[in-house]
Each structure stands twice: as C-alpha cells, then as structure tokens.
C-alpha positions in Angstrom: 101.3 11.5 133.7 100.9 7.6 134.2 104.4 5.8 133.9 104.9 2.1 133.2 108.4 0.5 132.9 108.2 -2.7 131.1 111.1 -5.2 132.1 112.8 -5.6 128.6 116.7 -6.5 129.2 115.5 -10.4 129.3 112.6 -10.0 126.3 114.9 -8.6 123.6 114.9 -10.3 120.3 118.4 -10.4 118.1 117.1 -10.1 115.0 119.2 -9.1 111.7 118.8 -5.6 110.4 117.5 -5.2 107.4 119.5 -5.5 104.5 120.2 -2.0 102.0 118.9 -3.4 99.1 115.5 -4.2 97.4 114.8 -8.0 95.9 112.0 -9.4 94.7 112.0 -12.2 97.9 111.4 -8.9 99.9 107.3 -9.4 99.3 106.1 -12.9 98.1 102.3 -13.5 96.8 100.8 -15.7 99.2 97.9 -15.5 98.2 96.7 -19.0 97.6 98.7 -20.1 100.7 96.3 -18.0 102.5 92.8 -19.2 101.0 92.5 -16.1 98.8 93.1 -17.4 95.5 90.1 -16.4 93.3 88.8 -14.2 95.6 87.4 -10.8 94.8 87.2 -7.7 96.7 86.3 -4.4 95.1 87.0 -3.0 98.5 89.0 -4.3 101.3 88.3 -3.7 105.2 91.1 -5.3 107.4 90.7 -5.5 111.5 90.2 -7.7 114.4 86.5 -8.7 114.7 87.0 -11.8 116.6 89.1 -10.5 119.5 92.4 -12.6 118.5 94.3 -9.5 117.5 95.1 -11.1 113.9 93.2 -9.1 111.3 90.1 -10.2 109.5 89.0 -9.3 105.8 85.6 -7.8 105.4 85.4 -7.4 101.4 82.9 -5.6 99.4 81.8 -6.7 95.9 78.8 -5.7 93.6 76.4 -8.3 92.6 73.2 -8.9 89.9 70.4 -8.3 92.6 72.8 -5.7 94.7 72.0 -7.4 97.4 74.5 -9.5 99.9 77.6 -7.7 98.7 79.7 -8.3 102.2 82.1 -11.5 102.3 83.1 -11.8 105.8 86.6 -13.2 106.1 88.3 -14.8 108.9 92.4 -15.1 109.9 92.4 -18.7 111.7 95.2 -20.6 112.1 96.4 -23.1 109.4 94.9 -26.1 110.7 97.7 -27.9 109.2 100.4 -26.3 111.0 101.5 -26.1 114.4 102.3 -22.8 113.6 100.5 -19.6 115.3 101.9 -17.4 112.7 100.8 -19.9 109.7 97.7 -18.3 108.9 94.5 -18.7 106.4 91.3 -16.7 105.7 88.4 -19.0 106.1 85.0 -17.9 104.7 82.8 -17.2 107.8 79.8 -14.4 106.0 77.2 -17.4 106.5 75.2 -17.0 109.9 77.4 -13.6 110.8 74.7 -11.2 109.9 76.9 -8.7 107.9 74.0 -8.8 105.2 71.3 -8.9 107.3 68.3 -6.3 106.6 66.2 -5.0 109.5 63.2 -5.1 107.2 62.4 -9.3 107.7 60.8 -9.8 104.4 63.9 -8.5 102.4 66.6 -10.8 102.1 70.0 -9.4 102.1 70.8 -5.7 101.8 73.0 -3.3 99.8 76.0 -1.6 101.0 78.9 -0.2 99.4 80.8 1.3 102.1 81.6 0.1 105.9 83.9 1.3 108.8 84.5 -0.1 111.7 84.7 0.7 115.4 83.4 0.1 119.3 80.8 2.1 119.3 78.3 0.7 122.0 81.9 0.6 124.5 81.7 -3.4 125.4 85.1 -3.9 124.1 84.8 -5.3 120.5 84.4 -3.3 117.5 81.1 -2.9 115.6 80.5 -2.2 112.0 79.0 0.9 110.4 77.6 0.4 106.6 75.7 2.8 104.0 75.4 2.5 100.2 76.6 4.4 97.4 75.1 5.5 93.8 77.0 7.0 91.1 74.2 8.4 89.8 71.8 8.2 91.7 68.8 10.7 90.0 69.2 7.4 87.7 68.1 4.6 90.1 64.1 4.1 91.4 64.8 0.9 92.9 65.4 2.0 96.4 64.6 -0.4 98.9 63.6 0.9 102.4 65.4 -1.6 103.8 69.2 -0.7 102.3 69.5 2.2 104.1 72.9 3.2 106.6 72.9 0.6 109.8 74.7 0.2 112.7 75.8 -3.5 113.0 76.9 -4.6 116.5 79.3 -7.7 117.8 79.0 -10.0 119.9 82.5 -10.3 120.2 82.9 -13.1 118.1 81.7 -11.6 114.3 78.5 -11.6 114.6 76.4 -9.4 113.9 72.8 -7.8 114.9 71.6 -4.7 113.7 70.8 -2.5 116.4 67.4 -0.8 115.8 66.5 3.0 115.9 70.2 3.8 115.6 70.0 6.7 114.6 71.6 6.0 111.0 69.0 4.8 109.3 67.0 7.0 110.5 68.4 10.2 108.1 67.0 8.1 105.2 68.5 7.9 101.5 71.8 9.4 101.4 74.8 8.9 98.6 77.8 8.2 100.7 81.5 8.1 99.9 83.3 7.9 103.5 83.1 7.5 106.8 85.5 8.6 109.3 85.1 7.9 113.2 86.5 10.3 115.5 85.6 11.6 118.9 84.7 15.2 118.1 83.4 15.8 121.3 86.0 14.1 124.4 82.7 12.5 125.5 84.5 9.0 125.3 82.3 8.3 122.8 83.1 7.6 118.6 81.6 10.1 116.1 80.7 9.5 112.7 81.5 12.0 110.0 79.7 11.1 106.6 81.0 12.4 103.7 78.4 12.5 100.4 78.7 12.7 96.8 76.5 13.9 94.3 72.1 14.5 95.1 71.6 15.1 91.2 74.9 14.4 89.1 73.1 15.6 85.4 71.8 18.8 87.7 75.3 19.6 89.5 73.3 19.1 93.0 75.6 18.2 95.8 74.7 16.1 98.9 75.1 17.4 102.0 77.4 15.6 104.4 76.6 14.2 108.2 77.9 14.5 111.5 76.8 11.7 113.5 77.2 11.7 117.5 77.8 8.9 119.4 75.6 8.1 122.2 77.8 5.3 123.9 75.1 2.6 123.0 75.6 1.7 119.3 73.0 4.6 118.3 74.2 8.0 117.4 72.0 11.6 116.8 72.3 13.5 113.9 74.3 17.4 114.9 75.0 18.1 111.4 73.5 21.9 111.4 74.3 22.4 114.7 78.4 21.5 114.4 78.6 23.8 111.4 79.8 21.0 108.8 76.4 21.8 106.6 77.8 25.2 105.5 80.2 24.0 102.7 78.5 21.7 100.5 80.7 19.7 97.6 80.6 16.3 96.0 82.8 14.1 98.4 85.1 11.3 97.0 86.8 10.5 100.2 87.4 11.7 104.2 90.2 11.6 106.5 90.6 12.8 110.2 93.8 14.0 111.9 94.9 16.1 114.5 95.7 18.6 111.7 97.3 21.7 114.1 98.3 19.9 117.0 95.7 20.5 120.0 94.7 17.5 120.9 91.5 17.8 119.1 90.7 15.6 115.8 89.9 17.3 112.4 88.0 16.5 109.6 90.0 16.8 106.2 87.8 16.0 102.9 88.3 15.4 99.5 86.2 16.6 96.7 85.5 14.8 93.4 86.1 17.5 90.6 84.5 20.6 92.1 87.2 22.3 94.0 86.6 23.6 97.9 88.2 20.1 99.7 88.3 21.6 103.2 90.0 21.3 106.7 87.5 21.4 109.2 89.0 22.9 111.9 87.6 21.2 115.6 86.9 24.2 118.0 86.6 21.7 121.2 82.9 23.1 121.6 81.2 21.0 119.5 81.2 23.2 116.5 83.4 22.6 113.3 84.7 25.9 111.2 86.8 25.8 107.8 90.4 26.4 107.6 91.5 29.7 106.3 92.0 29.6 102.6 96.0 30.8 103.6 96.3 27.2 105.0 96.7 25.9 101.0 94.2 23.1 101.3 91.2 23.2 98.7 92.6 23.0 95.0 91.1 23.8 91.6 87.9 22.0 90.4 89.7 19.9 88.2 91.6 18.7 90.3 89.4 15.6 91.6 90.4 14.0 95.0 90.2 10.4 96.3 91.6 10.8 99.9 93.9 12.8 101.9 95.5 10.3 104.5 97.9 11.9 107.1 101.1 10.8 108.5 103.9 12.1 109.9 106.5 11.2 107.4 109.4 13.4 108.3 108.9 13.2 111.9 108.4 16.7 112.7 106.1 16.0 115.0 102.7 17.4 113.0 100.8 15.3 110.7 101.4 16.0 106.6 99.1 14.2 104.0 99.5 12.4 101.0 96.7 13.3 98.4 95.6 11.0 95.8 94.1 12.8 92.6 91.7 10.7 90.4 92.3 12.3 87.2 96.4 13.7 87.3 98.8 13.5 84.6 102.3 11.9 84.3 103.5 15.1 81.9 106.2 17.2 83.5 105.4 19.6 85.7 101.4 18.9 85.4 99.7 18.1 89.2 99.3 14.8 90.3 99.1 12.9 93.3 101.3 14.3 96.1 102.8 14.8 99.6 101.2 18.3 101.4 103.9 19.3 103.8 102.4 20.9 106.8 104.8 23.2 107.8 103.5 23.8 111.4 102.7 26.0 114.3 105.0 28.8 112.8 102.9 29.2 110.1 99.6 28.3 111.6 100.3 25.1 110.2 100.3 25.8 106.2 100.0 22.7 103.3 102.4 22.6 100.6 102.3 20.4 97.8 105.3 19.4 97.3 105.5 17.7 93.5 109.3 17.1 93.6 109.1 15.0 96.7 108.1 11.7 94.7 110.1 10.3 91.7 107.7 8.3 89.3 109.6 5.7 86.8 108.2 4.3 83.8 106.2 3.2 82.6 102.9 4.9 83.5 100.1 6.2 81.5 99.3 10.1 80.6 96.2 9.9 82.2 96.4 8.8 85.7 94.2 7.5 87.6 95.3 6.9 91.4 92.7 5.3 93.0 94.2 4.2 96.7 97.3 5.8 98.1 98.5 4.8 101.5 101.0 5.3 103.8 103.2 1.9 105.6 106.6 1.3 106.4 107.6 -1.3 103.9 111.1 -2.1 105.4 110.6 -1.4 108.7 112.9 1.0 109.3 110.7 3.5 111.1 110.1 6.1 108.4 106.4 5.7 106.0 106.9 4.8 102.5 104.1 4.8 100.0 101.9 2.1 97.6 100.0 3.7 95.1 97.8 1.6 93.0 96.6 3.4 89.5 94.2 1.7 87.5 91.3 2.3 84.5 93.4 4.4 82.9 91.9 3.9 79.2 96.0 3.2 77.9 96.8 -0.4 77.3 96.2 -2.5 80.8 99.5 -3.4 81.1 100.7 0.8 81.8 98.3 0.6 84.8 100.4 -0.9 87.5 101.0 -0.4 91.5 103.9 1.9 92.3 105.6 1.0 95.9 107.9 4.5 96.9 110.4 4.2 99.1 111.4 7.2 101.8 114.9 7.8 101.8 115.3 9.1 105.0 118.5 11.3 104.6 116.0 13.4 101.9 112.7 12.5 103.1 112.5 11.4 99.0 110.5 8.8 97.9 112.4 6.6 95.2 110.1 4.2 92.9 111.2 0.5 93.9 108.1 -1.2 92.0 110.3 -2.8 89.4 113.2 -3.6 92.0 110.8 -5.9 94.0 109.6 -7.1 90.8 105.7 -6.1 91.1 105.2 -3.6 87.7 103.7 -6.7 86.1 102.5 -9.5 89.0 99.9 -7.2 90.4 97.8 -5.1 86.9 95.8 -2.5 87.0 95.3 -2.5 91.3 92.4 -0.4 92.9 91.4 -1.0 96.2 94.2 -1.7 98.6 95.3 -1.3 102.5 97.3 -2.7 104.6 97.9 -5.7 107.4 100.2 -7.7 109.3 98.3 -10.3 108.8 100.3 -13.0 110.8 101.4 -10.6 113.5 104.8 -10.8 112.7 105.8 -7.3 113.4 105.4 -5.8 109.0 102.8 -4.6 107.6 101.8 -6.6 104.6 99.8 -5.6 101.8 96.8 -6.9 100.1 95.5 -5.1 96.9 92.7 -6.0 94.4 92.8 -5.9 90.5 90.6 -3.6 88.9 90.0 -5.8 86.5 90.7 -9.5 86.1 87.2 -9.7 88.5 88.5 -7.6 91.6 91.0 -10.6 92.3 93.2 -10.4 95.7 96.6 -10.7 95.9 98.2 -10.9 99.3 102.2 -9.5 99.4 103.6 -11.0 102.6 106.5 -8.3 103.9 109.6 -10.7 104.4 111.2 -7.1 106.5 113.6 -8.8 109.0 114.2 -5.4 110.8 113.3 -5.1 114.9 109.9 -4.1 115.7 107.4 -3.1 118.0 103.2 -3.6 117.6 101.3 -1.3 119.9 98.1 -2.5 121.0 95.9 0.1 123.2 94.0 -0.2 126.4 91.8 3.1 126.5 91.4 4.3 130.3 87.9 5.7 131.7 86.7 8.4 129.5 88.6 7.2 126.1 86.5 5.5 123.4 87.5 1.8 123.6 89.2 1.4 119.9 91.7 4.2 121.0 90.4 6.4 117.7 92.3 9.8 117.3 95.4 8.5 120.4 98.8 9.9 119.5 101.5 7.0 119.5 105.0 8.5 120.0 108.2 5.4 119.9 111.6 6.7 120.6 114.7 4.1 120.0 117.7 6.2 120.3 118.0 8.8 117.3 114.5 7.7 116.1 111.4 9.2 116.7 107.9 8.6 115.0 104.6 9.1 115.5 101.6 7.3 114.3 97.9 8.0 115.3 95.1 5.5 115.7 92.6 6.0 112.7 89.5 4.0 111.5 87.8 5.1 108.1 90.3 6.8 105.9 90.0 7.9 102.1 87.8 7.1 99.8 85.2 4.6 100.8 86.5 4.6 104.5 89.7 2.1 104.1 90.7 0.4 106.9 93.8 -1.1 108.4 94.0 -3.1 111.5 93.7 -0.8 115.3 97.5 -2.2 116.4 100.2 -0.4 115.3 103.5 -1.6 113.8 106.6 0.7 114.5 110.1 -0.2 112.6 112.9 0.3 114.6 115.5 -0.8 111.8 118.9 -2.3 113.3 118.2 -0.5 117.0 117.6 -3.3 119.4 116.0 -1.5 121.9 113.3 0.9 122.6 113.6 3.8 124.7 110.3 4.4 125.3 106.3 4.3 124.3 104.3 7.4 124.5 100.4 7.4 124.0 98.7 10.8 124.3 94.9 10.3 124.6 92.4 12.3 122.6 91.5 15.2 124.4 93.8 14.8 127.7 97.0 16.0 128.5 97.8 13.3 130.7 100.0 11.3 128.4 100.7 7.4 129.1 104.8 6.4 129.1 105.9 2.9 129.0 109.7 2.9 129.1 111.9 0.1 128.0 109.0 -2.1 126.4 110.6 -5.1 125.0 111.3 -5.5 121.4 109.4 -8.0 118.5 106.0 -8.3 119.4 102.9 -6.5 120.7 103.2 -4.4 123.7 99.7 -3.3 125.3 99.6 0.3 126.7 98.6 0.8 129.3 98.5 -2.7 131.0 98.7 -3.0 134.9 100.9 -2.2 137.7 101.9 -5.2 139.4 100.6 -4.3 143.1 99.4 -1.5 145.3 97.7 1.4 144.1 98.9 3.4 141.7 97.9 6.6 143.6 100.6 6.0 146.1 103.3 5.9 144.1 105.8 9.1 143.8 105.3 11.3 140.6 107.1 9.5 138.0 107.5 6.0 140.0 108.3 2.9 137.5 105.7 0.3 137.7 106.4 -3.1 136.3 103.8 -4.5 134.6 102.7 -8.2 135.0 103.1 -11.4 133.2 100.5 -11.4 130.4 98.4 -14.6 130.7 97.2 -14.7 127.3 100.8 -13.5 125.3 101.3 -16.0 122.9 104.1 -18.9 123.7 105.6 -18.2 120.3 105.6 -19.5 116.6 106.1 -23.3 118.4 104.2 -23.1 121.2 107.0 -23.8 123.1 107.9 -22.1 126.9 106.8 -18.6 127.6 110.0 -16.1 126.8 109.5 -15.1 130.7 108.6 -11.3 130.0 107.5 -9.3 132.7 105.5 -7.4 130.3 101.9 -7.2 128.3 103.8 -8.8 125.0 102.8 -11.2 122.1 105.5 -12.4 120.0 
C-alpha cells in the first residue's frame, strides 16, 4: 500500500455550506454566455482532449449527406476576462480530423456513436467512433469508408486515424454502445461493442464485440473466444462496473424490447459468463432498456444501477425507470428494483419515454442524485420535460425538485444529456439537448456553494493511463462515497469528463483519498488532501526513494508547478500538494 499525506491545514478553503433549500438561482442557463446558443447536439460527449483538464464538447448531429456529423468543441478561456474560470466553447472541428475518412477520395464520414479513451498509452485520450442504422436491411448506401475507426491525439485534438486498427477491420456492424474497460489487467483499455438489430423486419439480432487492446491504438477482435457471442439480443445501451466487488470490471447491457439484458460476469481469465438468472437482472421483452449506469448511491460500498426504460408508464404501480439495489456479497450480490425509491410529480405523460438517466450530485453534498430527461412522448410537448431527483440522504429517497429550481418548462422535451464541471469549479454542471426545437443545448451552471474535492488520476506502471474501471473512495468524517472511473456509459456511450467531483457538504476537511487500481490490491491513500480544487493521485514524494520508507511512512507531496494561481491569477495559495483551485 502506497501512502501520500498531502499538507492541507494551510490549503483549506472556508466556503459556506450549502443552503437546505432549492431556488431557481441554484442552476442558471448559460448557455449563450458560453458560445452555445444555437447550437445543436443530438448527442453530447464531454472530456479533456486538449490536456487543460477543463472539459471539451464533442457533439453528434445527423446531416442531408450523413456525412461530417462531429462538431468538435473547445473550453478556452473567455478572452475577455481575466478570469480562468470564465469559460467559452469555441468551434475547433476544422483541421482536427474528427471527420476524416481513411478512404482519400471520400470526403467526410458517418458516425453516430464515439467514446473516448488513451488507448495507444502516450498520455492523452483518443477517440473511438462507429455508426448506427435503425434499420439497417433498409439502407444500400454503405460506404466502405464509414466503417468503426480508431482516431488518435496528438495531444492537442487532433486527430489521425490510425490504420489497420483493428476496428474497421470487423466491417459493417449496427452499433449502440461502447464501453472501455480493461477486461484483461494487461494495462491496456478494452472495447466492448454492443449491437442492435442485423434485420429489424426479420427479428435478426447483431451480434456484439469484444475488442482487445493492444497498447498501440489497434485492438484484435476476442469476441468468440471471451464467451460474450453466446447471448445474442438487440442492444440499446452498455455499461461496465465492478458489479460483485473483485476488483474485476463487468459488462452490464441493456436490451431494446427483447428481454435477456445481462450481467456479464468477468472471470479474470479472459473469458466472460452470464449472471445467474437468481441475480434479478434481465426483465421482460417489453420492457425496452436504454442504459443501466451504476453508482453507489447509498454508500454501501457495492455499485447499484439506475435503469432507464424507453417505453414505461407513469400509471400506478406499472414499471418504469428505476433504481436496482444490489444487495451485496450476502446474497451473491442480487438486483432489486426498487419502484418506490423515486417520487415522480406532475405533470408527466402516460407514455414515457426516458431517454438519458444519469447519476451527479447536484448539491454537493456527497450523496448522487438523479436528471432524467423524457422526451417524444406523442402527448402534447409541453408534458415532456427533464425531471432533476433529489437523494434525501436520511431515506436514500429521491424527491422531484424539477419545478423547485424552476426547469419543468425552460428546458422541453430533453434527450441527450451528461454531465460536466465545465469551469472546474468543484460541481458538476449539466448540459442537455432538446429533442426537438433542432437538438438545441442548454448549459445549467451548478451555483452549489458546498466544499469539494476533484480527483484527477495518475495511473502507475501496469494501469491504463485514463484510470478506466479505478475505485475512488473520499472519507470526511461521517461521509463516505465511492465513485469509479468510467468512459462509455448507456446508450450511445455517454460520456462525462475522467476527473471526479466529490461533495463534501459543510465538512471542511477530508480525511482521506483512496484509489484502488483495477486488478491490484495495492490500494493508493492520500491522507489529509486539501479541500476546493483538484487533487492528483498519486503525485510524487518529495525526496528519496520511496522503497526506503517504513510501511505506512507519510510522504509529502511537492508543489505542483502547473496548479492554477486561482480565478485572479494572483499568488500561488502555497500548497504543498498536487492541487488546482
């Protein structure tokens, strides 16, 4: 066990706790501050690709020719403030290469879908892409070209496609989700692909992919050989978790409309099985899926999910999207669904259709609440609406505050969504899309003014460099949560920036940061990181070598160069730690 002590008593930050009740100045629409008014994403990919920690925006639209549907978005600072935290998105998809085709003649190329990683381990993370048809025995226009590609950086967003990568290469596939994951402890990110449909009109399912990473920013195909071939449904979405616990990351799917959405259980040999049918995952065919994204929302230390269903109904007692309590090692880690754990207010349409449902902690208070955005419903648009659920943490409840912060009517009919602390203030923000209204942005800036801290990872020897499938345990006195590092969740493979925000509410301190690796058991502890900016685990001890140190010796970490003065650029705060404020 590595142990890091970062010197905090000088770095704290006195900042108000949050207060009890909701207002509508608790999330403000900035989206034209930002450079987003009139801007349209039909799906919404938000992480670091130029190396500045603040998130960028990758959006995905359809056009006439289907052809150049990536807008590639940057966070720079307002150039008319002095401001680090003042922020705008800056159109940068001209001369990145998101759209570039590795046929030369064909200009542009389709893609419906991307995720987003290091896979070739240089330290910045690449992009993964692959198209979609709804029904595809319906299309004949298939280009060679628009195929699945491997996109890498050059640390600044650009991007080059890397040739014979091994994606392409498994030819015309109908994808719904991508999921990275190091199946294997090789140090290396995997690539599960879900698929939906081969034939809609003839019930033919596609069969989904495991892709291996090689390291290199290629990857070869183990599908048969993993065991993931031998279920075969029409996939709507995929997740990965550490479902039971052993350090090993699972793939969880979700079906559109044909029952059999599995748990597929990591052996650690390199072969996948399904989950027992007593586990309670997998419901009825008509029960259509979009995602299954995990979190540990009652801090119990195991990971539950929260399933969005396409096609539920608002009636009493009917299914409907829903927390799965996983009720751990006891009972070999069973799913519940729990329909009582949510209240739902009016109004809200018979027919719902939940399109993106995602965990954040919207006060900051250290436990996950919920935004569920439910769209195309077929009622009048003004029933379809975004609900925002608050955890009450004495019940582990989830309360509807959507009218309280004044958003039933500001943001209609919302589909794609995720989340981002966009000007690294320590809150996750969110940015949704209208369904409608041409797939328009809006940007809610969290105005939380509860303590913080942002975790940023520094993978050791033998981790994959984006930290995919690490464990992130923050204590602060009576409060203890867990988060895991994830990159293509749900439907579509959303995405939400690699560093971490932990709520701490009205604690001013931090007891301790604990990262467990994938696949080790040689846990990372920083104790007494400062609070209200990013702390980077592991960081460096300040002299000698660390191999002669005593078990369990406190190492100081140094001054960070690079930490950010502050919103001013004024004098450094005088940290000994690895912080950005």
């Amino acid at each position: 066990m590595r142990r890091l002590s970062l010197v905090a008593a000088a770095c704290l930050l006195s900042i108000p706790a949050l207060a009890g009740a909701q207002d509508p100045t608790w999330f403000t629409d900035v989206t034209a501050d930002v450079g987003l008014e009139g801007v349209g994403g039909f799906r919404i990919y938000a992480v670091d690709l130029t190396g500045d920690d603040y998130p960028d925006l990758v959006l995905q639209n359809y056009s006439d020719t289907s052809r150049n549907q990536l807008t590639f978005l940057v966070n720079e600072q307002d150039p008319s403030s002095t401001d680090v935290h003042d922020r705008v998105f800056v159109d940068r998809t001209a001369g990145s290469g998101i759209n570039a085709n590795p046929v030369p003649s064909e200009s542009g190329r389709e893609t419906d879908l991307a995720a987003f990683a290091d896979v070739d381990n240089d330290g910045d993370t690449d992009m993964v892409t692959c198209n979609y048809y709804h029904r595809i025995e319906d299309t004949s226009d298939y280009i060679p070209g628009d195929r699945c590609e491997v996109l890498l950086n050059d640390g600044g967003g650009v991007f080059t496609i890397r040739d014979s990568n091994g994606l392409h290469e498994i030819g015309l596939i109908n994808a719904s989700g991508f999921s990275f994951l190091d199946y294997d402890c090789d140090g290396n990110v995997d690539l599960f692909i879900g698929c939906y449909f081969e034939d809609y009109s003839s019930n033919v399912y596609g069969q989904d992919y495991l892709l291996k990473g090689n390291g290199d920013g290629t990857f070869t195909d183990v599908s048969e050989e993993s065991g993931i071939t031998s279920v075969q449904v029409p996939l709507y979405g995929t997740n990965v978790a550490d479902w039971n616990n052993d350090g090993l990351q699972d793939i969880i799917t979700s079906p559109y409309c044909r029952g059999g959405a599995t748990v597929w259980v990591n052996g650690g040999s390199g072969t996948f099985t399904a989950a027992p049918a007593t586990v309670g995952y997998g419901f009825s065919g008509d029960r259509c899926q979009w995602s299954a994204n995990p979190a540990d929302f009652d801090h119990d230390g195991d990971m539950d999910l929260y399933v969005t269903i396409i096609h539920g109904s608002s009636a009493p007692g009917a299914f409907r999207s829903c927390v799965l309590l996983n009720q751990g090692d006891s009972v070999d880690y069973r799913l519940f669904p729990d329909l009582e754990r949510i209240t739902w207010d009016d109004p809200q349409p018979s027919h719902l259709r939940d399109h993106y449902g995602i965990w954040f902690d919207m006060n900051n208070d250290g436990w996950q609440d919920l935004a569920q955005a439910n769209c195309a419903s077929g009622d009048p648009v003004e029933v379809d609406r975004l609900f925002m659920l608050l955890q009450d943490p004495a019940t582990n409840h989830f309360d509807d505050v959507t009218e309280e912060l004044a958003l039933v009517g500001p943001v209609p009919s919302p589909h794609a969504e995720t989340v981002l602390d966009f000007d690294l203030d320590g809150d996750d923000d969110l940015i949704v899309a209208k369904y409608r209204d041409g797939q328009l942005l809006v940007l809610l800036r969290n105005n939380s003014d509860a303590n913080h801290v942002a975790v940023r990872l520094d993978p050791p020897e033998g981790v994959n460099r984006s930290g995919i499938g690490a464990r992130i345990t923050v204590t602060a006195g009576d409060l203890v949560q867990t988060q895991e590092v994830y990159s293509g969740q749900g439907n579509f493979s959303n995405m939400r920036p690699l560093i971490l925000n932990f709520g701490i509410g009205d604690r001013e301190a931090v007891d301790s940061i604990e990262v467990s690796w994938p696949c080790s058991d040689d846990p990372e502890i920083v104790t007494s990181p400062p609070v209200g900016g990013i702390v980077t685990v592991p960081g460096e001890p300040v002299a000698g070598d660390e191999a002669d140190l005593p078990p369990d010796a406190s190492v100081d970490a140094p001054d960070d160069p690079a930490a950010d003065t502050g919103p001013s650029g004024g004098e450094s705060s005088g940290c000994a730690c690895s912080l950005v404020i």
